[in-house]
SELONU-707545 format. One record per residue: residue in three letters; x, y, z of N, C-alpha, C in turn; residue number from 1. Coordinates in steps of 0.05 Angstrom, whole numbers, plus 5000, padded with zeros to 4 digits. Example, Ala and Ser with C-alpha at 12.3 -4.5 7.8 and 13.67 -1.06 7.14 Angstrom:
2
[node "Ala",[5264,4886,5156],[5246,4910,5156],[5264,4934,5156],1];
[node "Ser",[5257,4955,5142],[5273,4979,5143],[5258,5001,5157],2];
END
This chain:
94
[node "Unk",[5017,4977,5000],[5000,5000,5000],[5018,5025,5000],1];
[node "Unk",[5015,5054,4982],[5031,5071,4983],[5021,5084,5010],2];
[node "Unk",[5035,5112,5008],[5029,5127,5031],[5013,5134,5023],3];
[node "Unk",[5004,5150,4999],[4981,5170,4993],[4952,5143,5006],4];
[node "Unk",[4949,5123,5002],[4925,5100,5006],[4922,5102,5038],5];
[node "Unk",[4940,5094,5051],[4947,5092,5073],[4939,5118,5080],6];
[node "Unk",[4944,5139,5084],[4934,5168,5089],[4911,5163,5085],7];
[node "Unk",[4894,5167,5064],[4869,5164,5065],[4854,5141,5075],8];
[node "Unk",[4857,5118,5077],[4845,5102,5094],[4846,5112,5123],9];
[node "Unk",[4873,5127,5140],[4876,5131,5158],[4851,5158,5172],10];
[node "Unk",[4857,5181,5151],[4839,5193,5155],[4812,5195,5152],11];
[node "Unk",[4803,5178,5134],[4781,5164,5132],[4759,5154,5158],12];
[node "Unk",[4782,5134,5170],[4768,5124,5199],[4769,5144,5219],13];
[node "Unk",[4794,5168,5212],[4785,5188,5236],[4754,5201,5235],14];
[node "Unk",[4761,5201,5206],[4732,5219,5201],[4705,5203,5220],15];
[node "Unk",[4699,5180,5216],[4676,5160,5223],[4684,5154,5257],16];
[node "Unk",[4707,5153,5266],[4708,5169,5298],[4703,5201,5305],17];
[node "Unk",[4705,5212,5293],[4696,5239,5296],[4672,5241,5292],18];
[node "Unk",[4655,5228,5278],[4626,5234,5282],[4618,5216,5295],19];
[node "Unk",[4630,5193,5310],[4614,5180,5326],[4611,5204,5355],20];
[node "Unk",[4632,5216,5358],[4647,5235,5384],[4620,5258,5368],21];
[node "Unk",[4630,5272,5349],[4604,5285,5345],[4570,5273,5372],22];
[node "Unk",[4561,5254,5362],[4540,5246,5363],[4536,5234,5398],23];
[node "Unk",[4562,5226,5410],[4548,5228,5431],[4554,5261,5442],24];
[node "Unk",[4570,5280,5435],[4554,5307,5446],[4536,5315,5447],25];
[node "Unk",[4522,5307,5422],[4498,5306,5422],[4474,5301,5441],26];
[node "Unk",[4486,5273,5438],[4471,5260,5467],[4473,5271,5498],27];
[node "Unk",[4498,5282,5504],[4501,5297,5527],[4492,5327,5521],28];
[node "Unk",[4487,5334,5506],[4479,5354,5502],[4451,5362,5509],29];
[node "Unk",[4441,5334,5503],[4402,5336,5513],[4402,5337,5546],30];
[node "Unk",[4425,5325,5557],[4415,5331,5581],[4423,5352,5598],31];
[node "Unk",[4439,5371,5584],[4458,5387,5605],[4437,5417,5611],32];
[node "Unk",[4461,5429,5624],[4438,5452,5631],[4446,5470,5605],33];
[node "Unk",[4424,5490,5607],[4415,5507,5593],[4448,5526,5582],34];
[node "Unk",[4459,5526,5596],[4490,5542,5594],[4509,5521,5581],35];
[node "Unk",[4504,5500,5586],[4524,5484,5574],[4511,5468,5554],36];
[node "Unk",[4480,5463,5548],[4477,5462,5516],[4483,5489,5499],37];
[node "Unk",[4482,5504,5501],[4494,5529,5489],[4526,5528,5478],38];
[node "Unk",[4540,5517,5502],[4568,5509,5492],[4570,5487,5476],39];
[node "Unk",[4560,5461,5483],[4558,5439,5473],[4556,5447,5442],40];
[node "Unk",[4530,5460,5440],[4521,5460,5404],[4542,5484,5394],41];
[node "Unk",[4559,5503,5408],[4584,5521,5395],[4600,5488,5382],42];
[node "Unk",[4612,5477,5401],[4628,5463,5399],[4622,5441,5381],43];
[node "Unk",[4597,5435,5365],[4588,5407,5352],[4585,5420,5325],44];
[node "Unk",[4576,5441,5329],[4582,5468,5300],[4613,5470,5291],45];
[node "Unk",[4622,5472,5309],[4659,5481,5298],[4668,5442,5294],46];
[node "Unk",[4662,5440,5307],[4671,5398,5297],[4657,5392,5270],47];
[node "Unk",[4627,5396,5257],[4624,5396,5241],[4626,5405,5220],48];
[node "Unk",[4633,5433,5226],[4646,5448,5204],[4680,5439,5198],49];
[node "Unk",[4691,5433,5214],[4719,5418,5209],[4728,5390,5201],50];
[node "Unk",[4704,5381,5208],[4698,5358,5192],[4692,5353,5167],51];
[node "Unk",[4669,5372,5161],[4664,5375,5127],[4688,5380,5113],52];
[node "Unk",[4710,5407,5119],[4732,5411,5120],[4744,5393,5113],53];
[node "Unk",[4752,5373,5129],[4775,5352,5132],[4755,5331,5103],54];
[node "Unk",[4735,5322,5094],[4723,5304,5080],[4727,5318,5053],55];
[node "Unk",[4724,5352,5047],[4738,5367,5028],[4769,5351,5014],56];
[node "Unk",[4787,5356,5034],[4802,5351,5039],[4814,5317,5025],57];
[node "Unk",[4798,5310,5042],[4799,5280,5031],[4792,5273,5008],58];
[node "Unk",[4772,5282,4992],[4766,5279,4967],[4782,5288,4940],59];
[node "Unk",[4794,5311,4955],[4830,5320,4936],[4839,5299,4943],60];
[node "Unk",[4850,5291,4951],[4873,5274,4962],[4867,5252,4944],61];
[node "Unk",[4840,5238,4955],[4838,5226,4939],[4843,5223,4901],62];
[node "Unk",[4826,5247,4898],[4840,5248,4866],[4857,5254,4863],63];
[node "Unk",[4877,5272,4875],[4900,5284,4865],[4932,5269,4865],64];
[node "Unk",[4949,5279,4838],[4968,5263,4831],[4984,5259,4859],65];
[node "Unk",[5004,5250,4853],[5023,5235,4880],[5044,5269,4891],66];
[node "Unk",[5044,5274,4869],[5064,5306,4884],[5036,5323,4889],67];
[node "Unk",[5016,5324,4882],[4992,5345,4899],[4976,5340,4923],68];
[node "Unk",[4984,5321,4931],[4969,5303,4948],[4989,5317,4976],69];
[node "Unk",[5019,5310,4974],[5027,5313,4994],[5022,5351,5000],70];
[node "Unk",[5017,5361,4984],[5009,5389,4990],[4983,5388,5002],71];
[node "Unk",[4962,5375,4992],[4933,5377,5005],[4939,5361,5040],72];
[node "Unk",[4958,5350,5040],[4967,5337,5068],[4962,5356,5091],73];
[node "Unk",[4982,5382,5083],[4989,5393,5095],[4964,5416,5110],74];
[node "Unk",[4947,5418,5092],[4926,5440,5103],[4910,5411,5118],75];
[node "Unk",[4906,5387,5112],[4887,5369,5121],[4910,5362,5143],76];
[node "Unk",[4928,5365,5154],[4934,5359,5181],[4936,5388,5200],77];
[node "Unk",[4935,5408,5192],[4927,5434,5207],[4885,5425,5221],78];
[node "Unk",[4869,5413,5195],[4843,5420,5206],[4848,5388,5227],79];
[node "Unk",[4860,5380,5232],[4859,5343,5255],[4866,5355,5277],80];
[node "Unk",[4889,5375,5271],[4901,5386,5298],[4871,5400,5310],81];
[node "Unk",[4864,5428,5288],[4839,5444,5303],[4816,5421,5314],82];
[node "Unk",[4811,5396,5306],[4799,5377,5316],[4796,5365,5336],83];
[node "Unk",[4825,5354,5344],[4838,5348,5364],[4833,5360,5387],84];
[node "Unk",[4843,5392,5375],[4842,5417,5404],[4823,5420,5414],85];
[node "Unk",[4794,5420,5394],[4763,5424,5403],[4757,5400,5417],86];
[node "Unk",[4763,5379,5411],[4755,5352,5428],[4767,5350,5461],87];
[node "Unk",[4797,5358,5458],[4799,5356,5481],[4783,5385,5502],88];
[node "Unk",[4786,5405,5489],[4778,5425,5505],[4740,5413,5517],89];
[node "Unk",[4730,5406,5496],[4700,5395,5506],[4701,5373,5523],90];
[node "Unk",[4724,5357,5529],[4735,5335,5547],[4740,5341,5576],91];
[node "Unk",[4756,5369,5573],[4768,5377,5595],[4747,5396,5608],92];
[node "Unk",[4722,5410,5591],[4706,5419,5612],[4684,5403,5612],93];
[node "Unk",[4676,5377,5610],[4652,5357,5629],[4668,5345,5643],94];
END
């Protein structure tokens, strides 16, 4: 398997863990208080919107030759990081 396959399979499954993580905020989100569904749905907005992002992303990659790919890499590992950071920050305050 090259790298470019391997990359996308990899990010691929992040994607389908990230919306599982999406979906139970969700779920915590129905029960929290009134102040922290407010945050909850900031936070499932900016995950979703970085997500579509990152599936953008993926779909270059996908098509694109073997030297454009490793360029589309580079903006698609800036939006995992902003992913990353939003996940843990919604981690660290429940």
């Amino acid at each position: 398997m090259d790298r470019k396959t391997a990359y996308v399979e990899k990010l691929s499954a992040e994607m389908v863990a990230w919306d599982i993580q999406i979906e139970r905020l969700k779920e915590k989100a129905e029960s929290a208080t009134p102040e922290r569904k407010f945050e909850y749905a900031r936070t499932i907005a900016a995950l979703q919107l970085k997500r579509d992002e990152a599936a953008q992303k993926l779909q270059g990659i996908s098509t694109a030759s073997d030297h454009e790919w490793e360029e589309l890499k580079s903006g698609t590992e800036q939006i995992r990081s902003e992913i990353s950071n939003l996940l843990i920050d919604v981690i660290m305050k429940t």
